[in-house]
C-alpha positions in Angstrom: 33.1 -11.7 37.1 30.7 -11.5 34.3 31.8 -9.1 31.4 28.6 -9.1 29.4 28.9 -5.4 27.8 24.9 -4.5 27.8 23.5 -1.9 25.5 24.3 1.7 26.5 21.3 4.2 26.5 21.1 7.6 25.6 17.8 8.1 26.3 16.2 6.0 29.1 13.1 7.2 29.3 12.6 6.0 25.5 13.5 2.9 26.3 10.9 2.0 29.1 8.5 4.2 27.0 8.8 1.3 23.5 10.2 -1.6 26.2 12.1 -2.2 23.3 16.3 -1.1 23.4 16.9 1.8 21.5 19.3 -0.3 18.9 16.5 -2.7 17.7 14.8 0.5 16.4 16.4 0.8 13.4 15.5 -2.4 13.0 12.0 -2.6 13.3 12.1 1.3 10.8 13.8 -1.0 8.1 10.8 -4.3 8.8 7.7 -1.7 8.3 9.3 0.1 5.5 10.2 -3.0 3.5 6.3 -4.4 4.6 5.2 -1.2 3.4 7.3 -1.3 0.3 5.7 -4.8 -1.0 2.4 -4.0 -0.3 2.7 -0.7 -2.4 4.2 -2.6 -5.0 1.1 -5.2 -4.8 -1.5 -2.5 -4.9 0.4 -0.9 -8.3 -0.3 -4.5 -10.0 -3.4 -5.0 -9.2 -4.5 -1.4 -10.1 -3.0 -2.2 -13.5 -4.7 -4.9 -14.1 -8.0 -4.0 -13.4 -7.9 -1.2 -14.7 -7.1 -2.7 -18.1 -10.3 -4.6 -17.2 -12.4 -1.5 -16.6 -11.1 -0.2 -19.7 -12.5 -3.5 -21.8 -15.7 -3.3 -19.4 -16.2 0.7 -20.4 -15.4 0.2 -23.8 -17.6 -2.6 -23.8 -20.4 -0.6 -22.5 -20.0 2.6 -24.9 -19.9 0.3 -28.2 -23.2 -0.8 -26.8 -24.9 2.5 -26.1 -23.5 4.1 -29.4 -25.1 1.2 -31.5 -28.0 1.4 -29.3 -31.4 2.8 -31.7 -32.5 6.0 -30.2 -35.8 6.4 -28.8 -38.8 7.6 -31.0 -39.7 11.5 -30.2 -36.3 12.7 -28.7 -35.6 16.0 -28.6 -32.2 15.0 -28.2 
């Protein structure tokens, strides 16, 4: 006889709901939160470094209007 032990589930109607067996869930929890966990970590370094480019860019910008002459006849 063939004593292949096959995976035992507790809840069958899960497992034609997914098609996938219940022990490869886990699995597939620990693949999306590890994809999930390097994205996040891209996204944090390329938020810092643009925003140290915004920051030159805004600096940039206010140097320029503060040394900017100031129109004639402003009531300002």
């Amino acid at each position: 006889m063939n004593n292949v032990k096959r995976p035992v589930f507790i809840c069958p109607q899960a497992a034609v709901r997914f098609r996938r067996p219940i022990k490869c869930r886990g699995q597939t929890l620990v693949e999306y939160a590890l994809i999930i966990s390097i994205i996040s970590i891209v996204i944090v370094g390329v938020i810092v470094n643009l925003g140290q480019q915004v920051k030159v860019i805004y600096s940039s910008i206010n140097s320029q209007i503060s040394s900017a002459p100031t129109a004639a006849g402003s009531s300002h």
